[in-house]
N, C-alpha and C positions, 0 to 999 in steps of 0.2 A: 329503653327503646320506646318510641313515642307509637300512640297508638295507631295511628297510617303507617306508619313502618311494618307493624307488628301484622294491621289485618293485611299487607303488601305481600309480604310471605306466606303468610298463611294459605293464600291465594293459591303460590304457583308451588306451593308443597304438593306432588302427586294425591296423596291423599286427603286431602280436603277435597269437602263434598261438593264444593263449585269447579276446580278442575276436574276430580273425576267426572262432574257431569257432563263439561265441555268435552274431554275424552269419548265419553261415549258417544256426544253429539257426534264430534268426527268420525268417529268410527263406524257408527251408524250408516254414516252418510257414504263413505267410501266403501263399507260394505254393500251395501245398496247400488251402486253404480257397476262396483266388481262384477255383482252379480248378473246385470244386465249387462256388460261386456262380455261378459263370460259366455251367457245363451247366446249370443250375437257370433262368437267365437264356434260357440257350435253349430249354431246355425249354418255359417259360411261352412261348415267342414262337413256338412250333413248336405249341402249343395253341390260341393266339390266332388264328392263320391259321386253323386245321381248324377251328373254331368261326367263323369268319368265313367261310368258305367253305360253309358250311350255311344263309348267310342271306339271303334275299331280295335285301335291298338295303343292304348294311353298308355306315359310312361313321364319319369320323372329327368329324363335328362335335362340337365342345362346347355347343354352345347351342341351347334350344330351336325348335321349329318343328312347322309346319302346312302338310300339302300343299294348294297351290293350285289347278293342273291337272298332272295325270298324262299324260303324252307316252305312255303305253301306249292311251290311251283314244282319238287323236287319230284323221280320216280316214286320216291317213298315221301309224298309229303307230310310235312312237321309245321307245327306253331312258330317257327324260329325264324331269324332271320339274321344275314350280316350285314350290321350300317358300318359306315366310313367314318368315323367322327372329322369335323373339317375345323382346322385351326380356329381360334376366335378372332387371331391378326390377320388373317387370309395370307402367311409366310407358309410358304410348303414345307413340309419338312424334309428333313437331310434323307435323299433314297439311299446312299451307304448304309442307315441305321438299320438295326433288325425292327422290322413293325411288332408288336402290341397288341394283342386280341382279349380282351377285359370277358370273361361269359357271366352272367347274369343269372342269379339262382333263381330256381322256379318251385319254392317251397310252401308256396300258399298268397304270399302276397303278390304288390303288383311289380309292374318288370321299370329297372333302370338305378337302382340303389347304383353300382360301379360308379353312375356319374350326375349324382343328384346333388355334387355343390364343385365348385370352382375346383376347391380343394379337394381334389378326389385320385381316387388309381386313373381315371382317364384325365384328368389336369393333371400330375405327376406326370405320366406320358408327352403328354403334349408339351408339356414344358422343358422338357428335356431332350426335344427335337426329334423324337421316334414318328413315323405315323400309325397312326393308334384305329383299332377296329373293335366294335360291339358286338356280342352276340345276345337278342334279346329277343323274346317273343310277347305273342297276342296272349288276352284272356281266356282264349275257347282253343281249347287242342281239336288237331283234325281228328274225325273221324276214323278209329283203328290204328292209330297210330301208338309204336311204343317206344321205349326205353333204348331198345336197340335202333330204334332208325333213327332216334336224334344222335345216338352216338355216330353214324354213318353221315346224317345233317352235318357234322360239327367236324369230322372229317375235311368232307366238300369244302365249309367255308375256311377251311386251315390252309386246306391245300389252294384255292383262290387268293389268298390274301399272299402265298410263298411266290403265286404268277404272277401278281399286281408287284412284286417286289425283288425281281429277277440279280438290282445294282446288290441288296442288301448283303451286309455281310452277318451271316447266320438265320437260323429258321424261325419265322415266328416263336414272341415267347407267349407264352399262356397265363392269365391269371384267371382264377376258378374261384368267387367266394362261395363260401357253406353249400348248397346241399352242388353247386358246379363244379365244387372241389373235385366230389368223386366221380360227376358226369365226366369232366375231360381227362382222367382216372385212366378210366375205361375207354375212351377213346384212342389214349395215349397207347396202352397196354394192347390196342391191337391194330394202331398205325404208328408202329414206335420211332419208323424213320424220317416221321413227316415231321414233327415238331420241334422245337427246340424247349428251353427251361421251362417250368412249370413252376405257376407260384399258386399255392394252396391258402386261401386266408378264411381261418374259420370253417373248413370242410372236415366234417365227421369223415373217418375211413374205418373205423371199430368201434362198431356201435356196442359192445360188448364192455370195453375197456371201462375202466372208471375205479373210486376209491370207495370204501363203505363211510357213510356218514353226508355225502357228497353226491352228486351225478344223482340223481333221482329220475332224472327222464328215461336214464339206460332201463329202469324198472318198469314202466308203461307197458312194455309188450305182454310180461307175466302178469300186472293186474287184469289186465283186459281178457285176459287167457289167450294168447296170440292174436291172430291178423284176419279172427273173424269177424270181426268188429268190423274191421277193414270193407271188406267183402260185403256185410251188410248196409255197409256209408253208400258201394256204389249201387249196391240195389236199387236203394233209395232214390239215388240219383238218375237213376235210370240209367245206367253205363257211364255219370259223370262224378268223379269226386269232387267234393268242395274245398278247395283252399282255405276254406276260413277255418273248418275244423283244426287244420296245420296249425295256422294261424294261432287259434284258441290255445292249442296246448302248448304253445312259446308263454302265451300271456298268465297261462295259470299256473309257472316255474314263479312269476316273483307277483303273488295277490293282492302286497299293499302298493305297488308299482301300478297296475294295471285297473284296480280297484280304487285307489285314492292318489297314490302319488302323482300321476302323472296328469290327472285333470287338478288337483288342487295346487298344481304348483305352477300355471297358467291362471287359476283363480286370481290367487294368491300376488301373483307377480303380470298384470292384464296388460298392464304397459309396457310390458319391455320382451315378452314370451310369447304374444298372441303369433306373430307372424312362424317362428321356429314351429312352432306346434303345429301348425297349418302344414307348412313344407313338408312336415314330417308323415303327416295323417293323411299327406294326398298320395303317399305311396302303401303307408301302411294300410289304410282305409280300402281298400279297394282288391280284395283278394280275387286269385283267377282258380280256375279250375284245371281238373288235370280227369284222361281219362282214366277211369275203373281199374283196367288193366295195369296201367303206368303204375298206379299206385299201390296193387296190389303186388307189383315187381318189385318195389320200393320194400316195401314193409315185407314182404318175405323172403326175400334176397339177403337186406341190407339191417332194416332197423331189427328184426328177431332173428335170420338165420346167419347173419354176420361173415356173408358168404366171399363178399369182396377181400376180405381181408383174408380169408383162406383159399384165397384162389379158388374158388369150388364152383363158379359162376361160365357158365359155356354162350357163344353165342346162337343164333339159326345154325351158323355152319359148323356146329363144333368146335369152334376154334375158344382155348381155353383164356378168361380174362384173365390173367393173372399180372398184378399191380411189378413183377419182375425182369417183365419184359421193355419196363419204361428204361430208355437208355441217358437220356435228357437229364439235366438235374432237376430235384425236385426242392422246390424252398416251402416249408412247412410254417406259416404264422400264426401262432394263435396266442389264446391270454390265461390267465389263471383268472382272470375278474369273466371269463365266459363263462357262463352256467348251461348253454347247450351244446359247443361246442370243447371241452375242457381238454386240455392237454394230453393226457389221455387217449382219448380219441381221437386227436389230430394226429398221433403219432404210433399209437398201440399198434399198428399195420406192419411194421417197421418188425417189430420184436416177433409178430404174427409169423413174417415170412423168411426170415433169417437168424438162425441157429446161433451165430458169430458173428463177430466182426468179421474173421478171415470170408465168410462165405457172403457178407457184404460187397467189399472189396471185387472180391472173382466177382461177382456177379457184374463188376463194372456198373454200379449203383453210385452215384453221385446226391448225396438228401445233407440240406441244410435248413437248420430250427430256430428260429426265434421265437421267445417268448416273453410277450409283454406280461407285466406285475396287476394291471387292474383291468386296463377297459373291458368292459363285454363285450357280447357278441356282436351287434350293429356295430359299435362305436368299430369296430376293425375294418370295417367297409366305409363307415360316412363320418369318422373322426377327422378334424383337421388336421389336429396334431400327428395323428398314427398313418396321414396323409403325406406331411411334409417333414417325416422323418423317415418310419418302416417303409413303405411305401417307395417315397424319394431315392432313401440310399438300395434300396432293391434294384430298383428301377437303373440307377446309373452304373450299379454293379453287376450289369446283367450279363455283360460280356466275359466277364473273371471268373462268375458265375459258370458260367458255358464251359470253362475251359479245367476247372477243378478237378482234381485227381478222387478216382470214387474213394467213397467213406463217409461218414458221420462228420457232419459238422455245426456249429454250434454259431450262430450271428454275435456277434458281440458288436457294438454302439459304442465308440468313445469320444467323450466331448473331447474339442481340439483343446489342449493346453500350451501354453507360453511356450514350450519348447517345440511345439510341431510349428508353429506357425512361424518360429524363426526359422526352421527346418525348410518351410514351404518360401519362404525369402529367397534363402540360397541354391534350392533345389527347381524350381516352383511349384506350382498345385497342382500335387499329386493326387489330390483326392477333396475334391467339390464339394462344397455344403460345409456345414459344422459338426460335422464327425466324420470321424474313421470308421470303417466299417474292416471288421476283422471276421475270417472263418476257423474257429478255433476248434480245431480234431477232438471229436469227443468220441467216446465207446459206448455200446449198447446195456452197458450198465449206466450209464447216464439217463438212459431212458429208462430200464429198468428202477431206478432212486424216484421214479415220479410217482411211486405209486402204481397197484395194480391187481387183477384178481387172481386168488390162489388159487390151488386145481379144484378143489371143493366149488366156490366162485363158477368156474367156467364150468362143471358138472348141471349146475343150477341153469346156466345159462341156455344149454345145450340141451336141459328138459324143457324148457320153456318154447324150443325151438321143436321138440317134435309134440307136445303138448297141442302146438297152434296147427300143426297140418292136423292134428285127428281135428281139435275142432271145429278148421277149416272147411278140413273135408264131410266133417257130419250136416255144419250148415249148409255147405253146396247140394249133398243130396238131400237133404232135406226142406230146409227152409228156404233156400235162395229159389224154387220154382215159383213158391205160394207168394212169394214178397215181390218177385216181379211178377208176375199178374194182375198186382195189386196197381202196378206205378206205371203213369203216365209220364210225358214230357212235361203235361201241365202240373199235375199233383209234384214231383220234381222240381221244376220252376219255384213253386209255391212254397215246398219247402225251405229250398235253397233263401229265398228271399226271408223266410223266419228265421234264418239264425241270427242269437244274439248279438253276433259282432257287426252283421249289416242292419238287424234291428235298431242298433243304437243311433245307427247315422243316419236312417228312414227318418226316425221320430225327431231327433232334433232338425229338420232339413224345412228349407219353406213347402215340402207338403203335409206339414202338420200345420191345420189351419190356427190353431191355439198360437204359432210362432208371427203371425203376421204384423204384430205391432212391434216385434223386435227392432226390425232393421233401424224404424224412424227413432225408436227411445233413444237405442245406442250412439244413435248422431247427438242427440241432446244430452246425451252423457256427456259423452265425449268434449262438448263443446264448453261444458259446466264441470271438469273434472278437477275433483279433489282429492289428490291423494292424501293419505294418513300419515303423521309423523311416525315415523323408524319404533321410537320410545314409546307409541302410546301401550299405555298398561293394556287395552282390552285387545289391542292386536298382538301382544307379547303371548295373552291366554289363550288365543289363536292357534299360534305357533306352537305352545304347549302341549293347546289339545290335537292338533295335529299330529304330535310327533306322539301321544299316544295312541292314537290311533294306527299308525304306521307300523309302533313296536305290538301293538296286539295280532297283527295281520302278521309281520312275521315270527311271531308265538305260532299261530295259528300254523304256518307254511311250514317251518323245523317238525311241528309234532308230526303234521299230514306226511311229511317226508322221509320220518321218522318209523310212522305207523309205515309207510309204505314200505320200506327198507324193511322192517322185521316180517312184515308176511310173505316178502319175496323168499327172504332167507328161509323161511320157516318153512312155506309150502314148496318151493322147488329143490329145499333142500334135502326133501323127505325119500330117505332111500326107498320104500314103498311106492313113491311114484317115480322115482327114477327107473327102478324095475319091470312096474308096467308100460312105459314106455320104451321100454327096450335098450336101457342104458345099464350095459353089462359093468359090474366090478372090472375095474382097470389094474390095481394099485396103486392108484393114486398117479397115475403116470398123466405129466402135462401134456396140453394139444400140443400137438405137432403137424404141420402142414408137410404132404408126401415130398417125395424124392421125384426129381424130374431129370432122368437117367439124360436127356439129350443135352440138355442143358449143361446139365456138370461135364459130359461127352466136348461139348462143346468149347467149356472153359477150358478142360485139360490142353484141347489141342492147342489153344489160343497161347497156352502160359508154352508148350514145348516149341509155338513156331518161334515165339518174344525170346525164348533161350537162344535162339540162333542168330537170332540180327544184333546180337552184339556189336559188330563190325560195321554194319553198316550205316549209313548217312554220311553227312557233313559236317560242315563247320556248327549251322542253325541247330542239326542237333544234337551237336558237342555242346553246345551252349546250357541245351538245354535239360541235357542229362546232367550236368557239373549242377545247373539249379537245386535239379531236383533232388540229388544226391546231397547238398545242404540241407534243402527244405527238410529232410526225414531226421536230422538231427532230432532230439529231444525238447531244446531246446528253440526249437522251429517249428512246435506244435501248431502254429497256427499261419493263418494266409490272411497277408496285408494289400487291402486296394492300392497302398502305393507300390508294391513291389511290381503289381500288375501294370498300375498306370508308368511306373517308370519304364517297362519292357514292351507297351506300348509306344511311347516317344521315341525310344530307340529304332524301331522301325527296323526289324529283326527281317530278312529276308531268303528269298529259297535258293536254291542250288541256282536255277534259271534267271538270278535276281528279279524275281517279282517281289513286290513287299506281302508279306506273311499275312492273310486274313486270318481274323477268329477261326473259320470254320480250318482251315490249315493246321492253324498253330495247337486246336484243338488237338487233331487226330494225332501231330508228331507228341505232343506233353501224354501224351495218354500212351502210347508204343512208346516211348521211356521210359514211361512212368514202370508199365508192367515190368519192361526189361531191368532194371531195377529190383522192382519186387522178387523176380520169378530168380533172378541172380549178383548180386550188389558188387560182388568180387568179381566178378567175369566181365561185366559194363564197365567197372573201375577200370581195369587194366588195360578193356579196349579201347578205354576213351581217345590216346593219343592216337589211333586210325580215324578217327573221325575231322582231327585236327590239320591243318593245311602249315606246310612246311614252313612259310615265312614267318620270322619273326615276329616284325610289324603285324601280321595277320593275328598272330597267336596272341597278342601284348594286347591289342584291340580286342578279341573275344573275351578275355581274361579280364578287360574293363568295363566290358558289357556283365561278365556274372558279379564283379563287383559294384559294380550301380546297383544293381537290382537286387543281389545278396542283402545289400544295405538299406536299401530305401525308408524301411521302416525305423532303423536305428542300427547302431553299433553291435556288431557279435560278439557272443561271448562262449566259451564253454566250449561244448563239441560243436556246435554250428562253426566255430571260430577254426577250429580246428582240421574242420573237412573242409573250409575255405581256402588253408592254407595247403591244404592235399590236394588239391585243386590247383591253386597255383600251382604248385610244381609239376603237375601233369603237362598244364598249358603253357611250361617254359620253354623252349626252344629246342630242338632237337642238338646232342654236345656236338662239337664240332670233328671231333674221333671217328663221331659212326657215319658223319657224310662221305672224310676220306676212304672208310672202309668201304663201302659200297660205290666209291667211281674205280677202287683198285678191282673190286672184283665185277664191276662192269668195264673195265679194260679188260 
């Protein structure tokens, strides 16, 4: 090798000492510029907030809108308000469709996550031809105002949007992310008749629930020693609580997230991230308040005395909340990658308030669960993907949804394969989008398999719960006079504005005069920008030492989580203070939420009238008891959108030939459904009175249950079989028993 060859390579060998110092040149260099992008980065987002904090009612939607009614104007006024959201084509949408009310969680930050990108639960809406409605409020709640009058707010605008929508077939549906879930909960639970389906995405309902090793937030209320803590945030506040504190403690579940990952990986990536991060900061950044009261309803209601889920919750008028009075379906979404909202507690309510499946059932409960494998908690609200899929097939399955026979059910998502779509050829498209959406009957050991706490567990939980009224009540008589004497509006103000989460964006913002030369450098950056090769060694050590820094934090996060888990166990677990707080030796007997004698009163009668109309109806619902009488096969555990979309096109009609709305076809599938349940052998045999004499008539209903029998594939087994017991019900009356009956009508 000649010696220009030789010193040639040597050159572009990483390690030779003339590359690696070109390496650091670069690196140098693009660090250097990063880093002024970077302050320039914050700057704007340290701007954005102080500009958003000047404004009435700042929020993050993307799409247009029209206020409806104003929750400030109300007898009981509220922060709240209903917009219109308005197409982005300016195409009306279909008024047959059932409208869409998205509500907007009010847990600390700012208002409009539901529709902060294209791809959202109100794009989903819109796209799908529904018209769609917001429920969203200001920064500053009124004056006195609580918990129960926005549930009465949210009422009004439910019932407003059922006027504005008189053509619609069915009743607004509702979606509720996190902490909205449980607001329209409670809403639903004591205006049961006004609503239609309910979609929960990310709403805690048992705050309780959780797995040991895991769920660390449920343990908050016992380190703190209840909800006095609470109590002295609004002192401080002077009747106002801060949203950021909320805030704060979402951020201090993942510390190398909140602490490094999230600003270093905008550092890191200046080019291609600055903008996402801004979008995201103009809603996180900008937390609102909520009153004293409100929160103090929250936190000793919900997050320590875990009262919703035990129906134990009353309102002004006495009237009991209780989450079983929802008549509606309710669709439960959440994730196993959520760490504030976990599975758990989307769903533990469920197991809370019903013993059985059978006492599901009676109760005329309709609840269906999805659950995603990763995303977290935001990403369920402002994901695209868990937009133009979960979301999507919700959204177009809202009417099958409506019409579900009560019970436990399970979403299932199947990509389409070669055989459906040749299926969708011959049949046509039965079902939109790239998947199937199936509701596959599950049982309350299904939820029970997720994990959960044993009686020991909820003993713990339920000291913690009277633990925080003594020390509630010690600091109300005690401390809470001295502390507000002490606090002004202004000392208040002044505090509010020191917390670290608004400190952060004060300081980088152009009112810190040291930021002033920012804006002009980052233009000369920008205009001179060199990014670093992918390979250079010194940005590889970068990433290295990033990534140890990331694994130290959550080192750190496991043990603090860990620490915190063993002193919950340890100190609420202490039969000594079980005792003095007045929690008597049970035997071990699990919570059990009471008996509601009117209710079961109730159901009895409902099951002895459904034993009597055996006989009665028509043809629609001969049709539709022969369905259903398949569907309960075994092997028919589950509910296919094509079976629905195929009994749809067919355009099933009433005694009076009107064509069969949702809200119709609703109420007859559900009076079969029971008759059915309450007698399968007495419905069988009455089926042929519902049947109409003609032939032709019978041959034609008999290929209506076969279409729809079918739609989703071939039967097999005992579906196949009760298919075929079907048929021969629906066969023609023999020709024997007509002569009989005109000899003894001569």
């Amino acid at each position: 090798m000649s010696d220009d060859k030789h010193h040639s390579w040597l050159n572009t060998w990483p390690g030779h000492p003339l590359n690696l110092a070109q390496q650091a040149t670069d690196y140098w260099v693009d660090a250097v510029q990063r880093s002024v992008l970077f302050m320039d980065v914050l700057r704007q987002r340290g701007d954005e907030r102080n500009h958003r904090a000047e404004q009435t009612a700042p929020h993050v939607l993307t799409f247009e809108f029209e206020v409806v009614m104003d929750g400030r104007h109300l007898d009981r006024p509220v922060n709240y308000g209903l917009l219109h959201i308005l197409q982005p084509d300016g195409i009306q949408p279909d008024p047959t469709k059932r409208p869409f009310i998205v509500f907007d969680p009010r847990a600390g930050h700012g208002p409009g996550i539901g529709g902060m990108k294209h791809d959202s639960e109100i794009g989903v809406v819109l796209k799908a031809g529904h018209p769609c409605y917001f429920v969203g409020f200001t920064p500053h709640p009124i004056p006195g105002q609580t918990i129960e009058d926005v549930c009465r707010a949210e009422a009004r605008f439910i019932a407003k949007v059922a006027e504005l929508h008189p053509q619609a077939d069915g009743k607004p549906a509702l979606i509720g992310n996190c902490q909205a879930g449980w607001q329209i909960m409670m809403t639903s639970a004591l205006n049961p008749d006004l609503v239609g389906p309910l979609v929960l995405a990310g709403a805690p309902l048992s705050y309780w629930a959780g797995v040991r090793g895991k769920n660390p937030l449920r343990y908050l209320g016992g380190v703190l020693g209840g909800t006095w803590m609470t109590a002295l945030a609004g002192d401080l506040g002077n009747g106002i609580f801060d949203g950021a504190s909320l805030v704060e403690n979402f951020e201090k579940m993942n510390p190398s997230n909140t602490l490094f990952t999230k600003n270093y990986n905008v550092y890191s990536k200046i080019d291609t991230e600055a903008q996402r991060f801004l979008d995201f900061e103009k809603w996180w950044g900008n937390p609102v308040l909520l009153n004293a009261g409100e929160m103090q309803y929250i936190a000793d209601s919900l997050f320590v005395g875990n009262r919703l889920s035990d129906a134990a919750l009353l309102d002004s008028d006495g009237h009991r909340i209780d989450l079983r009075n929802v008549k509606s379906p309710i669709v439960v979404f959440c994730s196993w990658g959520d760490d504030i909202t976990p599975p758990q507690q989307a769903l533990g309510w469920v197991l809370d308030l019903y013993e059985d499946d059978a006492a599901l059932v009676a109760g005329g409960q309709t609840i269906i669960y999805s659950m995603h494998q990763s995303i977290g908690h935001l990403g369920i609200f402002v994901s695209a993907s868990v937009a133009n899929k979960e979301h999507e097939e919700f959204t177009a399955a809202m009417d099958m949804i409506d019409i579900m026979p009560p019970g436990l059910y399970e979403a299932v998502f199947l990509d389409k394969d070669e055989e459906m779509l040749q299926a969708e050829i011959a049949s046509g498209d039965l079902a939109a989008g790239d998947y199937v959406m199936r509701f596959e009957r599950r049982n309350l050991d299904a939820l029970r398999a997720l994990g959960g706490n044993d009686v020991a567990d909820e003993r713990r939980f339920a000291t913690v719960a009277r633990v925080s009224e003594i020390n509630k009540g010690l600091y109300q008589t005690f401390a809470s006079p001295l502390v507000k004497s002490l606090v002004t509006d202004a000392t208040a103000e002044k505090l509010r504005e020191a917390h670290p989460l608004r400190l952060r964006y004060t300081a980088f913002s152009s009112k810190n005069p040291l930021l002033n030369g920012i804006p002009a450098l980052a233009e000369k950056v920008r205009a001179q920008r060199k990014p670093v090769a992918k390979d250079n060694l010194f940005l590889q050590m970068q990433e290295a030492w990033a990534k140890q820094i990331v694994d130290g934090l959550d080192r750190y996060r496991d043990m603090r989580d860990q620490a915190t888990e063993n002193f919950f166990l340890g100190v609420y677990g202490s039969p000594l203070l079980q005792a003095l707080v007045g929690l008597s030796t049970d035997g071990g007997k699990p919570r059990r939420i009471g008996r509601d004698i009117a209710r079961e009163a109730a159901t009895s009668a409902n099951r002895a009238a459904a034993a009597l109309r055996t006989k009665e109806g028509g043809v629609t619902e001969g049709i539709i008891r022969a369905l259903l009488y398949i569907f309960r096969s075994p092997e028919m555990s589950a509910a296919d959108e094509r079976a629905f979309a195929a009994m749809r096109q067919l355009r099933l009609r009433t005694s009076d030939d009107q064509e069969m709305s949702v809200t119709l076809l609703k109420k007859i599938l559900r009076e079969q459904y029971l008759i059915l349940q309450v007698n399968e052998a007495a419905a069988l045999s009455d089926l042929p009175l519902l049947l109409p004499d003609e032939p032709e008539s019978r041959a034609a209903a008999l290929g209506i249950v076969r279409q729809v029998a079918g739609a989703a594939g071939t039967l097999s087994g005992e579906a196949a079989t009760r298919l075929e017991r079907v048929a021969a019900i629906f066969a023609p009356p023999a020709p024997k028993l007509a002569v009989v009956r005109k000899k003894k009508d001569a």
